[in-house]
C-alpha positions as CSV (number, residue, x, y, z in Angstrom):
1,X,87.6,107.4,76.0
2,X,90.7,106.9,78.1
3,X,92.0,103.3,78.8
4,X,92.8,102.6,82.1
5,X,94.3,98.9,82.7
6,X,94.5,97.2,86.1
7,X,97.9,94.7,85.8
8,X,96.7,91.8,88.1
9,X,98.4,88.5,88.8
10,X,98.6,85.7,91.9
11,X,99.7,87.8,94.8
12,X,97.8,91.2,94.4
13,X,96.4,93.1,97.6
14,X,92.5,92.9,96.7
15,X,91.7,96.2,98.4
16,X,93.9,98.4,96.1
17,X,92.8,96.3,93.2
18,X,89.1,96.9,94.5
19,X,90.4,101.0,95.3
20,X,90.9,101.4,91.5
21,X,87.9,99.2,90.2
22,X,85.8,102.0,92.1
23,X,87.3,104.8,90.9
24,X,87.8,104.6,87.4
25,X,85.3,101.5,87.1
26,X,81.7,103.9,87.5
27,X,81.4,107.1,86.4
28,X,79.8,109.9,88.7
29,X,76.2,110.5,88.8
30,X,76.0,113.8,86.5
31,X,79.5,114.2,85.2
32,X,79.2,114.9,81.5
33,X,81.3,113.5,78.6
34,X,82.8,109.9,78.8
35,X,84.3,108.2,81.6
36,X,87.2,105.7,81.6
37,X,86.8,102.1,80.0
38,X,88.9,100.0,82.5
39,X,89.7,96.5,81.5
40,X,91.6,93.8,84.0
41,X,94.5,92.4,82.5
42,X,96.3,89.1,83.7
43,X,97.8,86.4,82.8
44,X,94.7,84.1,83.7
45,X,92.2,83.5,86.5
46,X,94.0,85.9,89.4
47,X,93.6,85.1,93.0
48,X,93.9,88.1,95.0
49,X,93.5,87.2,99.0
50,X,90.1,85.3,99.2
51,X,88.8,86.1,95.8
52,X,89.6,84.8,92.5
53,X,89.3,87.2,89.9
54,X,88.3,86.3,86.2
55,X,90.8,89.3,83.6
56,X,89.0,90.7,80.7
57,X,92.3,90.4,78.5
58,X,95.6,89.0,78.7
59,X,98.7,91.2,80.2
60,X,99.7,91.7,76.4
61,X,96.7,94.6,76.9
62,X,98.7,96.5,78.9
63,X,100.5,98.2,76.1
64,X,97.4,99.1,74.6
65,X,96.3,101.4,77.8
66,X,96.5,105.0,78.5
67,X,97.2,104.2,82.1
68,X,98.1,100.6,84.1
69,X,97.3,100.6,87.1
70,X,99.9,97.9,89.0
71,X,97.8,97.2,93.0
72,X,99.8,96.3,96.3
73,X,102.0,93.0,96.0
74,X,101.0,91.2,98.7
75,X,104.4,89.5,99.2
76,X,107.9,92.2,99.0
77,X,109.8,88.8,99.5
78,X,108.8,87.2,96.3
79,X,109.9,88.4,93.1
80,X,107.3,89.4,90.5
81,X,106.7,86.8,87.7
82,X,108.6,88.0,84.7
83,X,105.2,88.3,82.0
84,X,104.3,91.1,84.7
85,X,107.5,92.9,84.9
86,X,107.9,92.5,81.2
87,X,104.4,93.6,80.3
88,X,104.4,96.8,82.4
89,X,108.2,97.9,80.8
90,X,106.1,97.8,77.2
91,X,103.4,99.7,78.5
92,X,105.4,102.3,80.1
93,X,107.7,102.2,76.6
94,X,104.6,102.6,74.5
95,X,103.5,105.7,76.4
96,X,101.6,104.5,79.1
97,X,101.4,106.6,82.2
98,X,101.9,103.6,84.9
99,X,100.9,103.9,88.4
100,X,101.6,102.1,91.4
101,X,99.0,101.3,94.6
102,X,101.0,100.9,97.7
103,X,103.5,98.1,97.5
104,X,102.7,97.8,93.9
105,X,106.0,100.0,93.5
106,X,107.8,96.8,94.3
107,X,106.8,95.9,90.8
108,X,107.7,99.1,89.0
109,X,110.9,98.9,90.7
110,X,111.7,95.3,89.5
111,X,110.9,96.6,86.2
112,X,113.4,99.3,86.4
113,X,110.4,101.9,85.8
114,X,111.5,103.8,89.3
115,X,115.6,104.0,88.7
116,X,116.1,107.8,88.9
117,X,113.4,108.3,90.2
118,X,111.0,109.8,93.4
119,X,108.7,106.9,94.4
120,X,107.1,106.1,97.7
121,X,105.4,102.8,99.1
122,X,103.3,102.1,102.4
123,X,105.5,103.3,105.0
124,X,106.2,99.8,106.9
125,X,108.6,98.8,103.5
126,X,110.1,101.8,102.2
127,X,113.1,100.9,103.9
128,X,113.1,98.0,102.2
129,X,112.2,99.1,98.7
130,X,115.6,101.5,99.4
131,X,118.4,98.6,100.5
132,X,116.7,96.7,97.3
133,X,116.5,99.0,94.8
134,X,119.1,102.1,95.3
135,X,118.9,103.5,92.3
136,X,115.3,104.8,93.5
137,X,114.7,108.1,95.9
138,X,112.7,106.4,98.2
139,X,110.2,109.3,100.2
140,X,108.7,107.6,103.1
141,X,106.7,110.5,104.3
142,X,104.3,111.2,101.6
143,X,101.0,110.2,100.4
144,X,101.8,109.5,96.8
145,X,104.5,111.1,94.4
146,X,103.8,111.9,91.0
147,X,107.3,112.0,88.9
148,X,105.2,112.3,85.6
149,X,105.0,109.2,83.7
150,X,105.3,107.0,86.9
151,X,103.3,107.8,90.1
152,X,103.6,105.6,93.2
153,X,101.5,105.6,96.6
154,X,102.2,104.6,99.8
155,X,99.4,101.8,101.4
156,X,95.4,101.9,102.0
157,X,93.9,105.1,102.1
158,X,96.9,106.3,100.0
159,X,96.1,104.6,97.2
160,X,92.2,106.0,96.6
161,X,94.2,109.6,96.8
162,X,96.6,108.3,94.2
163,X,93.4,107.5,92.1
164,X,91.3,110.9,92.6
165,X,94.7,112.8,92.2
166,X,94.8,110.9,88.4
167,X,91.0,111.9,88.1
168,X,91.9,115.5,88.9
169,X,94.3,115.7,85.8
170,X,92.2,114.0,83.5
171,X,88.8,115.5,84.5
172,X,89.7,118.6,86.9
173,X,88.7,119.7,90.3
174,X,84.8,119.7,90.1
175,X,84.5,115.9,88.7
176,X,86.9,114.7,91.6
177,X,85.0,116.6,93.7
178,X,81.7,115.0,92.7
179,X,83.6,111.3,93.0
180,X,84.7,112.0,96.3
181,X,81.3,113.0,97.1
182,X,80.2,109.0,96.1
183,X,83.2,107.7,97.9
184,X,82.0,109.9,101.2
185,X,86.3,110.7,101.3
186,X,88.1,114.1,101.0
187,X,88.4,115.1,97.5
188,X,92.0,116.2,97.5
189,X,94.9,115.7,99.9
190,X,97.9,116.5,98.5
191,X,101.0,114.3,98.0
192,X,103.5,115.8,100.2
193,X,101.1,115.2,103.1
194,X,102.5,113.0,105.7
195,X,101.5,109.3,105.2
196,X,101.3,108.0,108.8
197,X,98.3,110.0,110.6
198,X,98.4,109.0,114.6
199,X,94.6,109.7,114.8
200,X,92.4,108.8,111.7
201,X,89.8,110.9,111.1
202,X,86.0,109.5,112.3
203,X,83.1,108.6,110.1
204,X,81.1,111.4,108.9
205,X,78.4,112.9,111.0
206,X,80.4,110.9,114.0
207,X,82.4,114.2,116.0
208,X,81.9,116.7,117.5
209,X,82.5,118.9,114.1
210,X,80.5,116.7,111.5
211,X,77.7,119.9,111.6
212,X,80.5,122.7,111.6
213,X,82.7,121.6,109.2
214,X,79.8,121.6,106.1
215,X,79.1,125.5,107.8
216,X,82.4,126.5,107.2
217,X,82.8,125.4,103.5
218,X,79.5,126.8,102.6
219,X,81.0,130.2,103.8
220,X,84.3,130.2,102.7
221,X,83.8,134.0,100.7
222,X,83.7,135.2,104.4
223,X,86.2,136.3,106.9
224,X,85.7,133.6,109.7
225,X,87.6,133.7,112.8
226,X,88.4,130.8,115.0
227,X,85.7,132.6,117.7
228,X,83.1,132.9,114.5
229,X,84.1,128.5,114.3
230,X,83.6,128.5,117.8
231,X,80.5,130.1,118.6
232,X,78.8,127.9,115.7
233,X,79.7,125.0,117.4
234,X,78.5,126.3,121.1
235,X,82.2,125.5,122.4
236,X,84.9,126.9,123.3
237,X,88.1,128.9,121.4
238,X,90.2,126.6,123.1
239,X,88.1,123.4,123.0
240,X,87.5,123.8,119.7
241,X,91.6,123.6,118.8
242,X,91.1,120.6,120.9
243,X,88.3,118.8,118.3
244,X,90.3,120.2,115.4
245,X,93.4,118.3,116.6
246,X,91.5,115.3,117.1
247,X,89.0,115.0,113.9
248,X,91.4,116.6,110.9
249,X,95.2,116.3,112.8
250,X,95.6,120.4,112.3
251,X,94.0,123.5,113.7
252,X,91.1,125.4,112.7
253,X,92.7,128.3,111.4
254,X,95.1,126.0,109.1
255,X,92.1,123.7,108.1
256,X,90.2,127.0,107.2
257,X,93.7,128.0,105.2
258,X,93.5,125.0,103.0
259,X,89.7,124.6,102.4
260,X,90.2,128.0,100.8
261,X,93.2,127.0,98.7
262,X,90.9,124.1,97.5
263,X,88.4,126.5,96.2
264,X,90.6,128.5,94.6
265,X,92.3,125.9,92.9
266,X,88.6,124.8,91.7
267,X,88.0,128.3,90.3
268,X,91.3,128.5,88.8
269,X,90.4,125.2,87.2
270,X,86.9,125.8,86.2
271,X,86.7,129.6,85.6
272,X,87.6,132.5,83.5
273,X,87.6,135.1,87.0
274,X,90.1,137.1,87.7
275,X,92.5,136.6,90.7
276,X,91.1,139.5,92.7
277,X,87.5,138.0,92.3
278,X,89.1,134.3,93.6
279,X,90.1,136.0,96.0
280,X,87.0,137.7,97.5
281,X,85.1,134.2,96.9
282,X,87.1,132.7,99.0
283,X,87.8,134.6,101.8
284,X,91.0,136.3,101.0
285,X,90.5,139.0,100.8
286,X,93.2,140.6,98.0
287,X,94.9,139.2,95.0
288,X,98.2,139.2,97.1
289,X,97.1,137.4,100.2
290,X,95.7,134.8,97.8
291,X,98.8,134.9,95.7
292,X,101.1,134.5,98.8
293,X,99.1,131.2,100.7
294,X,98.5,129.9,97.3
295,X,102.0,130.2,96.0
296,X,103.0,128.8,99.7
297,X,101.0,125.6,99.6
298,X,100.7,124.4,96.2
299,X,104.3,125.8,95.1
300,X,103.2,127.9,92.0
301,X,101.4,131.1,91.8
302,X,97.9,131.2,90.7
303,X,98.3,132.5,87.4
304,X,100.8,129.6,87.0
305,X,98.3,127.4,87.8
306,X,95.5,127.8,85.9
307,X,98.3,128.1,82.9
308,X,99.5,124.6,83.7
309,X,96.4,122.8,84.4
310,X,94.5,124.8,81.1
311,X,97.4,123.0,79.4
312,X,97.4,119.8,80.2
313,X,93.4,119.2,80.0
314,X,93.6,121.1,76.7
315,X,96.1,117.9,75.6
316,X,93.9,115.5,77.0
317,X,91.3,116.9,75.0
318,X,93.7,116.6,71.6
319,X,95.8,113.7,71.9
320,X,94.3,110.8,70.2
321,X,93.5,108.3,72.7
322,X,95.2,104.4,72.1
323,X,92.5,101.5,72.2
324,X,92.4,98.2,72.8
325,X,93.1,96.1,69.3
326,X,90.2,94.3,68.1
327,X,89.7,90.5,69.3
């Protein structure tokens, strides 16, 4: 069973804190195999906000952990206390991967965990995080970066795709999927996504689209136009674009592209079929349409893909996992 390790202290942003807790705290309904055993580690009772939080081990845990988990800092002003900083460097020496919710980056970058590195942070400080920390490639346009080892998000909603993009690699596609389900939240949006969205998207079943969109992924194998989206939901071509616009920030034909990547990356992920079969399940047609959007959007080919990702859960499945000492 993988250890995952929230790093908590005075000052923490509950609602990342409370992001993590969800995700790696409860295992889906119906996903097989173990699920993560997640302990909170601080220095003693925590207040975070309003609440005061009680740790199930002292920071000296976090070394122990296959992943710390460092939530926002509520304060970018205030240095973090030095047990933090110090604790975090020896779990990140003893192997850990470490990961940082919104401005928690502010404490991986006082650690020196970011120097050389990609990192991002909610979009109101990343200017900040830069003048403070220039050894760091601060991206202020993205949703998370994963540089490996280290991952960062930037702030809020960020953070819970930071957490189901860590559930992806350790579980794959159909788990996350099955999480996100619970969570009622998109399943994957990928990091290089822009951080700030002008519109959010509404509740479920509250637009004009909460029936079509459920359609559409049910009949992704098919060769849907934007009038086939159109005539299902009784509007028209062009007020149609209009809801798109409003309810997922893109247009149909592009939200249609990307549903279909996701379901091929699921099949690559989960199944032994063959690229021209992908294909035809979801609505490419040929092996080189889905070769050429795939390689496009993710940055890898197919074949690449499923190669990398067989990989790494294969380790997962190998590598002897580090507990938590006794007492």
């Amino acid at each position: 069973m993988t250890t995952v390790a929230l790093a908590v202290t005075d000052g923490m942003l509950h609602f990342e804190l409370s992001v993590a807790h969800e995700v790696f705290g409860t295992a889906p309904a119906g996903v097989p195999g173990p699920w993560y055993d997640l302990v909170v580690c601080g220095p003693g009772a925590v207040r975070a906000g309003r609440f005061l939080l009680e740790p199930d081990h002292g920071l000296d845990r976090l070394p122990h952990a296959d992943t710390v988990i460092v939530p926002g800092w509520a304060d970018v002003d205030e240095e973090p206390p030095a047990d933090l900083l110090d604790a975090v460097r020896a779990a990140h020496e003893a192997g850990a991967r470490v990961a940082s919710l919104c401005t928690g980056a502010f404490v991986l970058a006082a650690a020196g965990l970011l120097d050389g590195r990609r990192a991002t942070t909610h979009w109101a400080h990343t200017r900040v995080l830069a003048e403070r920390h220039p050894r760091v490639t601060v991206d202020p346009d993205v949703l998370y970066v994963d540089d490996g080892s280290v991952l960062t998000s930037a702030g809020k909603a960020a953070a819970l795709d930071l957490c189901l993009h860590l559930v992806r690699l350790d579980h794959g596609a159909s788990v996350t999927n099955t999480l996100a389900r619970r969570l009622v939240v998109p399943p994957h949006r990928h990091g290089g996504q822009a951080q700030f969205v002008a519109t959010p998207v509404p509740a479920p079943g509250n637009h004009p689209l909460a029936a079509l969109l459920p359609w559409v992924l049910e009949r992704l194998d098919q060769p849907l136009t934007v009038q086939d989206l159109a005539r299902e939901a009784r509007m028209s071509s062009r007020n149609l674009g209009r809801h798109f616009r409003s309810v997922t920030g893109t247009t149909p034909l592009q939200w249609l592209l990307t549903q279909r990547i996701r379901h091929a990356q699921e099949l690559l992920e989960t199944t032994d079929d063959g690229i021209d079969s992908i294909a035809a399940a979801t609505g490419m047609g040929t092996a080189t349409t889905l070769r050429r959007h795939f390689n496009r959007t993710v940055g890898v080919p197919p074949d690449t893909y499923r190669r990398t990702f067989r990989s790494r859960t294969h380790r997962h499945a190998t590598t002897p996992v580090r507990g938590l000492p006794e007492g």
